[in-house]
Structures are given as C-alpha cells and as structure tokens.
TORNU-365626 format. One record per atom (N, C-alpha, C): x, y negated, z negated. Coordinates in pm, whole numbers, plus 32768, in hexadecimal, padded with zeros to 4 digits. Layout:
REM TORNU-365626
XYZ...
This chain:
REM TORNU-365626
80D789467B83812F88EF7BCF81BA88ED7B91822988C77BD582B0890E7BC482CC88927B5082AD881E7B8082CB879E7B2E826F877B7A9F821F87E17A8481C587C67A238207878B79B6827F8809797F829F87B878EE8307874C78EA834087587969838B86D67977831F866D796782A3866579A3825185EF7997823585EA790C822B862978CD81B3862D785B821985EE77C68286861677DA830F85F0778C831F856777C6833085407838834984B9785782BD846478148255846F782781CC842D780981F08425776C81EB84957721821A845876AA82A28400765682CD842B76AD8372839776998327831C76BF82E58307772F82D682A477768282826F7702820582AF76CF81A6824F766B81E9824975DC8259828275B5828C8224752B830381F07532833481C875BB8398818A75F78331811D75E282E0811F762E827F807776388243804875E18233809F756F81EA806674C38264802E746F82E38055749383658021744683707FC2747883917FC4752D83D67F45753D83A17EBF751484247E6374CF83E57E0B74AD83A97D927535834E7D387518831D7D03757383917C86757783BB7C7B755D84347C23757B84917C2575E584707CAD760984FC7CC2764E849A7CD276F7841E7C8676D583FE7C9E778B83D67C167790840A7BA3773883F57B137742847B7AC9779084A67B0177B285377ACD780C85447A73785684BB7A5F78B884C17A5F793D844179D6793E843C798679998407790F799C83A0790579FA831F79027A0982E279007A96831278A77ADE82FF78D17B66835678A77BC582CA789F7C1382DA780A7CA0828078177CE482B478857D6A824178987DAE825C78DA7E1C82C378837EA0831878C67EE4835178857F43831F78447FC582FA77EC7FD582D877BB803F832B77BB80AD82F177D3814C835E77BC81A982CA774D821183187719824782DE76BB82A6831A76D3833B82B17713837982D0771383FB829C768F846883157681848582F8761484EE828776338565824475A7857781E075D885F181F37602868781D5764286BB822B7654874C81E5762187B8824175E78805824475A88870823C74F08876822474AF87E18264743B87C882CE743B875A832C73BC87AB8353739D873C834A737086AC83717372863B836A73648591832572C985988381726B85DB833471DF8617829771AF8647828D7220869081FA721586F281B07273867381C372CC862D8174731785ED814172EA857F81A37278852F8188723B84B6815671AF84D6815A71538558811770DF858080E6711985D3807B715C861380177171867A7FBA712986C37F8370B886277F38704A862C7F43700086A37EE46FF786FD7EF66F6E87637F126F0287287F726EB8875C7FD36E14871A7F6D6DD887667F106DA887137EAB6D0A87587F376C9387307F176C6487AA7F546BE787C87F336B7C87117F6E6B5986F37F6D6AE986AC7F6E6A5186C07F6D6A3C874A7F8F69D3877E7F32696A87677F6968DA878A7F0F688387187E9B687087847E49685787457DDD683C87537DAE67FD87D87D956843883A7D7D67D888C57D0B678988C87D0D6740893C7CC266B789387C42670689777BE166CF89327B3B66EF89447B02671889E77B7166A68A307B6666A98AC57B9C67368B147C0E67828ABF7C6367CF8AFA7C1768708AD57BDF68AD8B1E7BBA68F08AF97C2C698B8ABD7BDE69DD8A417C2E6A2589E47C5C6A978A5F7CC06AA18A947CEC6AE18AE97D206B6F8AF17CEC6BBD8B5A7CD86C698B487D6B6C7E8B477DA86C7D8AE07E3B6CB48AC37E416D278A4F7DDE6D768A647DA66DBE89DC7DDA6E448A057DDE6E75898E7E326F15897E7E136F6589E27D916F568A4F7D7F6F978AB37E086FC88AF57E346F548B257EDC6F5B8B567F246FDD8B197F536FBE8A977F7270048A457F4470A28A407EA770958A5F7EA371278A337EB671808AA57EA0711A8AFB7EA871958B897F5171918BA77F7F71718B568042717E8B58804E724C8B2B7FFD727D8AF7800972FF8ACE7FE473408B5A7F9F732E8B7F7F3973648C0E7F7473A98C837FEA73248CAA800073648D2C804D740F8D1F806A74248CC680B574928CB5806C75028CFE7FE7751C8CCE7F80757A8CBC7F3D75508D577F5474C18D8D7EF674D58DF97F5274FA8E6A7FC174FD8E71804675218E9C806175B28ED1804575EA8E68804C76938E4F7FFB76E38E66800577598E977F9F77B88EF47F6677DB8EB07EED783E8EC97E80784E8E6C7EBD78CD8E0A7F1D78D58E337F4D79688DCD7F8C78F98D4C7FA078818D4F7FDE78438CE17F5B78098C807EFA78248C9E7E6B77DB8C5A7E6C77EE8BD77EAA78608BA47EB8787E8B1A7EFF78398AF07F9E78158B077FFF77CF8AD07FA7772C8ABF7F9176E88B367F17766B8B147EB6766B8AA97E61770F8AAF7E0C76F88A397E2E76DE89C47ED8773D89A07EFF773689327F0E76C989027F73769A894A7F8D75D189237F41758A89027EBF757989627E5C754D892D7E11755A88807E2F759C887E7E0D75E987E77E7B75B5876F7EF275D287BB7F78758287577F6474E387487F2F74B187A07F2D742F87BC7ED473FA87607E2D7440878A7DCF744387147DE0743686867E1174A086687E6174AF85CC7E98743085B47F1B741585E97F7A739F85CB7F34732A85D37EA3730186157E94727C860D7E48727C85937E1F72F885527DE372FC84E47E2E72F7845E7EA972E9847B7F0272DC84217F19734E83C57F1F73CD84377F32746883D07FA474A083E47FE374D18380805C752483BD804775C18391807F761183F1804976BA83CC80E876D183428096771E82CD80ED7748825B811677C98239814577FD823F81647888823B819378A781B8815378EC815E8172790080DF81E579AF80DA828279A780DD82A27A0F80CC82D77A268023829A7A9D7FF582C07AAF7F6183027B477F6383397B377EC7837C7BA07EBF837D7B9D7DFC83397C087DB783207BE97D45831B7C507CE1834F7C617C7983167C917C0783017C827B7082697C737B6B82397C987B0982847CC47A5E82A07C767A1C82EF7CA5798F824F7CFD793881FE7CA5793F81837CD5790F811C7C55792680A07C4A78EB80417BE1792880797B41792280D67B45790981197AA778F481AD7AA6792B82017ADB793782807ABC794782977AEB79AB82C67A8D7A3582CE7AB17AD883527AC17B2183827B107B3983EA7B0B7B8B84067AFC7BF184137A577C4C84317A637CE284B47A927CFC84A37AE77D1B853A7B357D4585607AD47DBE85397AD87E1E85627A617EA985C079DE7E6E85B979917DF5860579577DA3864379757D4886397A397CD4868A7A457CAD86857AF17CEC86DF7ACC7D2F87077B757D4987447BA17D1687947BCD7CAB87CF7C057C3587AA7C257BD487897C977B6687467CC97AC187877CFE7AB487577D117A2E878B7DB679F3876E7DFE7A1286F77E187A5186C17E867AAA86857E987B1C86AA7E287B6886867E2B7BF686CD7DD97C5087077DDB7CCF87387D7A7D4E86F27D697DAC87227D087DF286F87D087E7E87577CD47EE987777D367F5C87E67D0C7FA787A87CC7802587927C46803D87827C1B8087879B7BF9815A88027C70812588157C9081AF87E47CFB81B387DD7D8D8182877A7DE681B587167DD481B186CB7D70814B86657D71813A86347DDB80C986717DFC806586327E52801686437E3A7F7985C47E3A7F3F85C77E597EBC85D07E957EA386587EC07E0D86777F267DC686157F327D5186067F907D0085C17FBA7C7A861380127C38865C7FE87BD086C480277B6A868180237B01861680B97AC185EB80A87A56859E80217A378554800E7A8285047F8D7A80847E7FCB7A2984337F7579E183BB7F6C7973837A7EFC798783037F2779CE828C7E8F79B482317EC679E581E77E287A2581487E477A4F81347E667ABD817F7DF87B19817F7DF57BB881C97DE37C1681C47E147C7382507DC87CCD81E27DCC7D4982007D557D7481AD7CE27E0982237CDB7E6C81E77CD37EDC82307CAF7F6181E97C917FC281F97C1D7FFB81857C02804F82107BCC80F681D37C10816E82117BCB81B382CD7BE881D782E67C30819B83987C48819283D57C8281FD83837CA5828C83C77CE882F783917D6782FD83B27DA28398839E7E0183BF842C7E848337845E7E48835184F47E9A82D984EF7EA38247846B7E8C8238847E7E4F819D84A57EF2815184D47EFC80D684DF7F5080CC84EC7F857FFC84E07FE97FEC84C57FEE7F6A8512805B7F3A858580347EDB861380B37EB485FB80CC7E2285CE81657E0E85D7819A7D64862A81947D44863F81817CEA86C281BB7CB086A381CB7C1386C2823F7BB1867182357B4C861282617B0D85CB82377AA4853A825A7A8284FD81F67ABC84AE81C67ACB846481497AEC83B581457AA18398810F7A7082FA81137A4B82B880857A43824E80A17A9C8208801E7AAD817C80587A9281397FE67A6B80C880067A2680507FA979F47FDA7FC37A4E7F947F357A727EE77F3C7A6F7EA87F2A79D47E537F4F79AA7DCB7EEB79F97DF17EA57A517D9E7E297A6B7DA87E6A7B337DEA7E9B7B5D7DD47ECF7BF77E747EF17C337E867ECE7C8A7EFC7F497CD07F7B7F247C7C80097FAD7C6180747F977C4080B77F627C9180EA7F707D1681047F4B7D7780AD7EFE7DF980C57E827E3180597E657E6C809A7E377EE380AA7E5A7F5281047E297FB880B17DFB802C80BE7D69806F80727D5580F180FA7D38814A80F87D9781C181487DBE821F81BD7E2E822981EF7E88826882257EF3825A82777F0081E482757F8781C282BB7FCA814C82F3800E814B838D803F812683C580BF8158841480E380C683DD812E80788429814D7FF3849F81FA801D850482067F948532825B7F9F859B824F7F4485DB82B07F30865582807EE7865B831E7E7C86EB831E7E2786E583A07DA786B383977D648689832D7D2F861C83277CA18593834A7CAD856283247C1B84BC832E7C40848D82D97C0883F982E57C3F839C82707BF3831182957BF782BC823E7B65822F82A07B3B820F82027B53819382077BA1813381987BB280CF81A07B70809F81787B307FEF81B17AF87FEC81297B0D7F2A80FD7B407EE380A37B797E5B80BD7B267DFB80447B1E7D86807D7B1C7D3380717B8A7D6A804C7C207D1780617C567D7480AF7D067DFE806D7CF37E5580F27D407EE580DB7CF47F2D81437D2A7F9F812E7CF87FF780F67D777FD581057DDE803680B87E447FCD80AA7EAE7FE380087EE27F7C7FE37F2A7FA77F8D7FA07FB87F958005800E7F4280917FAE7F3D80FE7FB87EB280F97F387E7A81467FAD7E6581EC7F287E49824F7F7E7E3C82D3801C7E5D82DD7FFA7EC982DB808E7F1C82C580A97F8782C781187FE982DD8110804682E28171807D8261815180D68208816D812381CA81FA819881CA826481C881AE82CB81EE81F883068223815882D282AB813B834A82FC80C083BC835B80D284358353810A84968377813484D283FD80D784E283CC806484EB84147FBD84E083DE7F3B851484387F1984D683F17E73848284507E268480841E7DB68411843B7D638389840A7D3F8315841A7D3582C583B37D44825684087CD4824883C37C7381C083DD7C29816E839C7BFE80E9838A7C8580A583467C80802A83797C497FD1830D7BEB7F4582F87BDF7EE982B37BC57E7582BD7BD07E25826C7BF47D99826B7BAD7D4482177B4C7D0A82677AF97CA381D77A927C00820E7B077BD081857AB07B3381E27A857AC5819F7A7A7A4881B87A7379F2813E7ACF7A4D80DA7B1279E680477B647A37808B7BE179CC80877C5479F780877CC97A6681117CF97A6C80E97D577AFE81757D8C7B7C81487D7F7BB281DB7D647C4A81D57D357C5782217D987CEC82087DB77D7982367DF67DFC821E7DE07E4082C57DCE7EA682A67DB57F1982567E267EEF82867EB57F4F82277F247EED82167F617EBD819C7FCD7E9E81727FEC7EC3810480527EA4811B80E17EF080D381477E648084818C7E7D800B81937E127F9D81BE7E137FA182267DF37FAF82A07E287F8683307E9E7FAA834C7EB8801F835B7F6D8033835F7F5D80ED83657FB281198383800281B9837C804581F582F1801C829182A9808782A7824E80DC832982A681508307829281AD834E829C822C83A8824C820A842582318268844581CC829B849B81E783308481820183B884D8822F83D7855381E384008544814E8423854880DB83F8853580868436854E7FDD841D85547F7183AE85A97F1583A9858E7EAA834685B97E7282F585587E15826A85817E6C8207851F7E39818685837E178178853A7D7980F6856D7D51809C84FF7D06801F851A7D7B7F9084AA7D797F1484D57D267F28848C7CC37E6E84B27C6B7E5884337C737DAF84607C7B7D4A83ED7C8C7CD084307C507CBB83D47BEC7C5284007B957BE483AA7B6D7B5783C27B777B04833B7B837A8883B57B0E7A7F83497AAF7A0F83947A54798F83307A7C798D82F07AC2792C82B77AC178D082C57B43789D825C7BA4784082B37BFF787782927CA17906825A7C80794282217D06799E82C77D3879ED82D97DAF7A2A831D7DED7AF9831F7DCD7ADB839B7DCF7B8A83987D827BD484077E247C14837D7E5C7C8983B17ED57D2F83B87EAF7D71842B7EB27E1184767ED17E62840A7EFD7E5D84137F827E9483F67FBB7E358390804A7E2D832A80747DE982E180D47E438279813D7DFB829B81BB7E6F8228820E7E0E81FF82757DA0818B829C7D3A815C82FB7D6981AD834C7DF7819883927DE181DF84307E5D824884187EBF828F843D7EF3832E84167F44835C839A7F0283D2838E7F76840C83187FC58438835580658458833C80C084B983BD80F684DB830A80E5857B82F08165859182AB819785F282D9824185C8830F82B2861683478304868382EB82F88660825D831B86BB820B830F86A68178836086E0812A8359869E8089830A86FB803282DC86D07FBE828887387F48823C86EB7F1881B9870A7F578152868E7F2480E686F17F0E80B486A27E75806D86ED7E2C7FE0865D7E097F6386A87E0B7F36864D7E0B7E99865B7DB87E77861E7D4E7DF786697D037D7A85F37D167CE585EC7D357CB585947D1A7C2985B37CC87BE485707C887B8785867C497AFA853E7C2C7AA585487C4A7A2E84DB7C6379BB84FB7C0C796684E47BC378D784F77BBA786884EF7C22783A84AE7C5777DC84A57CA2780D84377D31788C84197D3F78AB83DF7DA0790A84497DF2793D84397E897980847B7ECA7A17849D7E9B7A1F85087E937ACE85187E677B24858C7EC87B7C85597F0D7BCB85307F917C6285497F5F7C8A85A87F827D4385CD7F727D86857E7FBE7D9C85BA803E7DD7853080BD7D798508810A7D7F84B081477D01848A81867D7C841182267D3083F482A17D2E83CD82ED7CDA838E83117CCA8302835B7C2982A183897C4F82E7844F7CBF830B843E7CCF833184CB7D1283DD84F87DAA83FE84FB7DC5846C85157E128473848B7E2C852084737E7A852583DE7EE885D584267F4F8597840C7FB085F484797FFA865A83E77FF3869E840280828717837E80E4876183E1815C871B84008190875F8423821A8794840481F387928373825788098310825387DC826082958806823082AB87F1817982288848814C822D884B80CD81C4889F806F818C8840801880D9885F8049806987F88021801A88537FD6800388157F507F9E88797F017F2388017EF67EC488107EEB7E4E87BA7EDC7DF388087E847DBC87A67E4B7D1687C37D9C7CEE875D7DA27C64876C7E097C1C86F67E0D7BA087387DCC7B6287197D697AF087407CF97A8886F27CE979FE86D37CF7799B86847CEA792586D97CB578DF86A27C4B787986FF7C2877F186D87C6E77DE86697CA97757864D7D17777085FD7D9F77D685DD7D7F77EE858A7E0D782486227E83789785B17EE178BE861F7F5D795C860D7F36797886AF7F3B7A0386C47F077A5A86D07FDC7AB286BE7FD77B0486DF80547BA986C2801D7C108744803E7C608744804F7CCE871A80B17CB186FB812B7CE886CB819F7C9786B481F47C9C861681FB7C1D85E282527C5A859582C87BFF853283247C3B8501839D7BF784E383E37BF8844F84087B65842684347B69842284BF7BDF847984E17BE1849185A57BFE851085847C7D854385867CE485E1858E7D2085EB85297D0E867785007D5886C984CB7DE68713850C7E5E871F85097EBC874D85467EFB878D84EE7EFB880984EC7F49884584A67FE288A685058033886684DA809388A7854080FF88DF84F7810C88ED8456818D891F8424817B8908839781CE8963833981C1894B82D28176897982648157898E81EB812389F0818980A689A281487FF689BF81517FB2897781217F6489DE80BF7F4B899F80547EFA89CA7FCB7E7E89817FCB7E068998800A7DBC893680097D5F89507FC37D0688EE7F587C6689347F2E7C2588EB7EEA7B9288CB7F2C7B3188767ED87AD088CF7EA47AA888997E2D7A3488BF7D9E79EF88847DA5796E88BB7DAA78F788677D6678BA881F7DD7784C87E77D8B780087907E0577A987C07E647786876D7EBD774D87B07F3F77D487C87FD777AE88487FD277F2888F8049787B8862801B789B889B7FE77961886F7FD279BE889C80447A27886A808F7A5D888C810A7AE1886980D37B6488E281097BD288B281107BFB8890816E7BC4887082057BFE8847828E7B9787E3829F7B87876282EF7B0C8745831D7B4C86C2838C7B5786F883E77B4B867E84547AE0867984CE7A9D85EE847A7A4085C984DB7A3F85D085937AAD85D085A87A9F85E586507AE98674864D7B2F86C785E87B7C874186277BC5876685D67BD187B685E47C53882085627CCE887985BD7D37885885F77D9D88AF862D7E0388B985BF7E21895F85E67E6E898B85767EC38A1785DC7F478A1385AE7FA28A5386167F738AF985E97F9C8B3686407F578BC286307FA68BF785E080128BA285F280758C15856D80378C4685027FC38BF884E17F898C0184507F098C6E84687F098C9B84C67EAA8D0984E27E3A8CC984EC7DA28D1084B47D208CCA84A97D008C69843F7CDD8C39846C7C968BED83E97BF48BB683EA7BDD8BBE83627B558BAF83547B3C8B27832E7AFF8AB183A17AF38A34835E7A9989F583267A2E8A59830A79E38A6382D079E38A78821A7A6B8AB882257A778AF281817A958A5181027A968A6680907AAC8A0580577B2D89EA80277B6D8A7380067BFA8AA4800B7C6B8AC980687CCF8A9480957D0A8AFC80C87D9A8AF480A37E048B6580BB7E9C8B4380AD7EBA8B7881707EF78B1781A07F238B0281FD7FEA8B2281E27FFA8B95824680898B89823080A98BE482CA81138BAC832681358BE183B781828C54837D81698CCF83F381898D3F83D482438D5283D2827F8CDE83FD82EE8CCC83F983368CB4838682F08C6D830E831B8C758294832A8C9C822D83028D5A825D830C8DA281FB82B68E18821282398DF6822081B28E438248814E8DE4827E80F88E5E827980948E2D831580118E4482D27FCE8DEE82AC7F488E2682A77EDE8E2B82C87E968E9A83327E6C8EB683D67DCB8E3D838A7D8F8E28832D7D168DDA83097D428D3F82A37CF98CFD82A27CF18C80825A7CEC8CBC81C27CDA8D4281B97CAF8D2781257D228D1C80B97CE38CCB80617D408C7E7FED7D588CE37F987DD38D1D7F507E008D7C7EDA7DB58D1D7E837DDB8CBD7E707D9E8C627DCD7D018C4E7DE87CA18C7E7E1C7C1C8C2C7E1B7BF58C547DB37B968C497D8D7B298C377CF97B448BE17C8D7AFD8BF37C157B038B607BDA7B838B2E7BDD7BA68B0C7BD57C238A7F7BD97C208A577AFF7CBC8A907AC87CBD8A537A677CE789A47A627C9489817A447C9488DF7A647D06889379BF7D0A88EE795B7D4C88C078D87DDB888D78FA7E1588CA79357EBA889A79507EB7880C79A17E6187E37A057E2687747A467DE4870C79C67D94871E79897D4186D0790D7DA686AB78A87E3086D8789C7E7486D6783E7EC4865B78727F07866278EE7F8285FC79547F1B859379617EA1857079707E4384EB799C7E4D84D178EA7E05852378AB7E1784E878027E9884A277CA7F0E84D178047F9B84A377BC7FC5843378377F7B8418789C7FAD83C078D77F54832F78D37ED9835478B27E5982E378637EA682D877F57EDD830A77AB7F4182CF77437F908275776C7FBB829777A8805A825977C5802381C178017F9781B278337F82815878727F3880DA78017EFB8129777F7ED380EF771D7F4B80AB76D67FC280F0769B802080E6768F8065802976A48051803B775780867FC3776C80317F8277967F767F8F77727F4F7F0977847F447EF176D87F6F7F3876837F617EF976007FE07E8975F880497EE2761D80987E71761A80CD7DD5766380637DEB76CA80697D7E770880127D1D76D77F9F7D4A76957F3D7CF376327F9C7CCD75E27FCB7D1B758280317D00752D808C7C67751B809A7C6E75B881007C0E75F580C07B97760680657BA9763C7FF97B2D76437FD57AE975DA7F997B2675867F977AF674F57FE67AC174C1808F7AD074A080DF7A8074B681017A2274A480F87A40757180EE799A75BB80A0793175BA
C-alpha cells in the first residue's frame, strides 16, 4: 500500500508523543453538561400546556339543599373538540394528533430534545463546544454548522442531533483514540472533509453514525478498529447511507477473538463515487467483511483494494444484502480462508458493466479494471491470487494496537491523578 510508511512513521510519533505528553496539559477543560433545547408543544399555547389541569371551582361551600352543580371540566374538555368534529375526514389525523398533545400536557410532560456537540479531552475532561466554540485545536462556526479539528488529541468527539448540515473540517493531524468503544460517535447526519488528516482507532469502531447518513467528501482518514469481545468496525452506519466522493481512506478491523471484523458497513447503501480506499479485515472464527451493504452497495468509480482474511468463519470482500452495482472504477478484491471465500456476493444480484469483460463470481479473487483504463482483461482472473503475504498487514494493526495502548495508559495515568 502506497501509504504504508507514511503510516507506520506516523504510529510511532504518535505512541511517544503520548508517553511524553505531560498529563497536565489535557486538564484544561471543565465538564460541561449537555445542551438542552426545549421545544415548545404544538398546537397549545405555553399557558394551556403548563396549566392543563381542570380549575375545580373553589367556591365556598354550598348549602346542603343546593345541589353540587354539573359545571365540571366536561365543558372544558369538549372546548378542544369542535375543531376535529368540524373537519372532514381527511383532517382525522390532525384531531388524533392533538388529542395526544393534549394527553401529554394534562400529564404535565413537556417533549426535551437533547442537542450536543462534544469532545472528549480523555475519560474525565469534556468539552461542550455548543458553549465553548473556540481551542487550541478546534472551532465551531455556528452558522455553517461545522466543526473544525486543528491537530486535535483525545478520546472522543459526540454529536447528537446537529442537523441535516452538520459537518466535520480536517485540518491537520488529528488523533482520537478510544479504548472503551467508538472514536467518533455521531447520531444524525455526517459529512466530513477537509486537507488534513485524521487516525481514529476504537475498540469497537472507529466512526459510528447512528440515524444518519454518512458523507466523506476528502480527506485523510486512518481508521481502526480492534477488540477480542463482540464485533468490530472500522465505519459503521446505523440506519443511514455511506457515501464516499473522495479522499483517502484506509479501514482495518481486526477481531482476535470469536466476534466478526467489518471494513467498511452502512444498514441501507454503500455508493462509492470515487477516492482510494483501502481496506483490510481479519477474524478468527467470526465473519470478516471488507464493504458490506444491509441493502444495495453501488462503485461507481475510485480505486478499492480489499483483504478480508478469516481462518474458520466466512470471509467476503464486497457484499450486499440486495445489489451489487458495479458501474466504474478499479477493484482489487479478495477473501482467505474459511468456508467458501467470495469477492462479489449479492444476495439478490451482481451487475457489473461489460467494460470489465467476464467475470467469475464465483472466484474468491478478482482485480476488476474497465478496458478503458489502460487494459482489458477478457476473464476475472486476479494477477495477485495465491497466498496473500499477510506480514506488512500484521505489522500496521501491531503499531496501531500500540498507539491505542499508548493512550489508554495515559488516560489511566490521568485518572489516577484526578
């Protein structure tokens, strides 16, 4: 891989960069609570929503003779009513809704919307950026909506909730690093990019965006992912789309233990439009998965190398739990080991433009390249098949399990301390 010794030189700066620094200098910062926003209830007013309560009369006490007289919230409640009995049956929903708002409010609830925006110094020291948007190594411009990362160092950075625009600018080295579960953890869309780069290591992903969609424009990205409990991934999209325009991104996921190690993952599509994504995964006896799709997984251009390796589980290089689409672009694909190893596999279909001549989707290997970019090669078969030297791979997961020991020593460090 072209970036090897750039990685392998950075991994070692990075782990006696993090045994020097003193722990002092990531005590700066104050936990901060999360930002609350309060959305008002709709369709009453702040008045009616916070007194809902039927007002019983207080009135004094009538005479034994007078009987307690039907002036009771009945009145009152059917004051919401006529609206709904008013309105044609296409409005029955808008009635149901109210009804429901109304419900709530006499119960004395108000709906809370927790929006955050955060990072992580290490297991103690929190940064709500939403109250301080300014560091030494990071902003946030509140009208685009985007957090910067200038050479930023820690555990985590959170976002929950920040908009369809939210958005994420390198600039830099950046290293985050998060021995307890994801480096990055985002719930609702994500759109990173920027000149710099940044190394995530996770122990259980390195970037993780829940109900959301996923969006890498450019950049640098060196992600990994790397436990022995349960499955790892290096990206990982919850309910949401990955999309990658640009950049260069390279995904290891490495699981010594008996869970499944996934590349690249997105519930419903992968689309990559272009970029240099390189991607290694490695399993013992659980499934190990390069890119993967819960629905369609589209390539329609950039250069994808994939090493998905398992010694008993099921190896697959490009998977897809609807379609395969291959329409452009240069693929290196190949799974080891296991039972039946496949570098194509979509459960409902495999289309692939003819440019690329035949292909065998059956094989476990293949290099995919359109006869337009140079040469043509009339079969699927792979120049690189047979064993696979796996040492240059065993070496980048070893110096990057460093780098990740590194800074959970020093975050103990820190703790201790405190």
């Amino acid at each position: 891989m072209k970036k090897m010794s750039k990685m392998m030189a950075l991994l070692l700066v990075v782990v006696m960069v993090l045994m020097l620094v003193p722990t002092s200098a990531f005590a700066e910062e104050v936990v901060e609570e999360p930002t609350l926003v309060v959305l008002a209830v709709e369709g009453a007013p702040v008045d009616e929503v916070l007194n809902t309560a039927v007002e019983e009369p207080v009135a004094e006490e009538p005479a034994a003779e007078e009987p307690v007289a039907e002036e009771p919230a009945v009145v009152e409640t059917e004051a919401y009513e006529p609206v709904a009995a008013e309105e044609p049956v296409a409005a029955a929903p808008v009635a149901e809704e109210a009804a429901v708002v109304t419900a709530a409010a006499e119960e004395g609830t108000i709906e809370v919307k927790a929006v955050t925006l955060g990072l992580w110094r290490d297991a103690v020291t929190f940064i709500d950026v939403l109250l301080n948007t300014v560091g030494a190594d990071y902003s946030y411009d509140a009208i685009t909506n985007a957090l910067t990362l200038n050479n930023f160092v820690g555990k985590q950075v959170v976002a929950t909730d920040m908009g369809s625009n939210f958005s994420m600018i390198l600039s830099g080295i950046n290293i985050i690093a998060n021995d307890t579960g994801s480096a990055i953890d985002v719930t609702g869309d994500l759109t990173m990019g920027g000149p710099g780069e940044i190394m995530a290591i996770g122990s259980t992903r390195a970037i993780h965006v829940t109900n959301g969609d996923l969006v890498l424009n450019d950049g640098d990205y060196e992600l990994f992912a790397m436990n022995d409990v349960g499955d790892v991934t290096a990206v990982e999209v919850t309910n949401g789309d990955l999309i990658i325009n640009d950049g260069w991104v390279d995904a290891t996921a490495i699981n010594t233990g008996i869970g499944g190690a996934y590349g690249l993952w997105a519930d419903n599509d992968v689309v990559i439009n272009g970029g240099d994504i390189d991607v290694i995964t490695e399993s013992i006896s659980g499934p190990s998965m390069g890119i993967g799709a819960g629905d369609d997984a589209f390539v329609n251009g950039g250069y994808t190398t994939v090493r998905s390796s398992t010694q008993t589980g099921i190896a697959t290089a490009l998977y897809a739990g609807s379609w395969v689409i291959i329409r452009d672009g240069i693929l290196d694909l190949c799974a080891i080991g296991g039972v039946d190893p496949l570098a194509i596999y979509g459960a409902e279909g495999v289309w692939i433009s003819p440019a690329y001549g035949d292909v065998d989707l059956t094989a476990s290997c293949l290099y995919l390249e359109p006869y337009y970019a140079g040469s043509w090669y009339s079969t699927s078969d792979n120049p690189k098949t047979g064993a696979q030297d796996m040492g240059q791979d065993a070496l980048m997961a070893t110096m990057a399990l460093l780098a990740l020991m590194g800074m959970a020593y020093l975050i103990s460090k820190k703790e201790i301390k405190a």
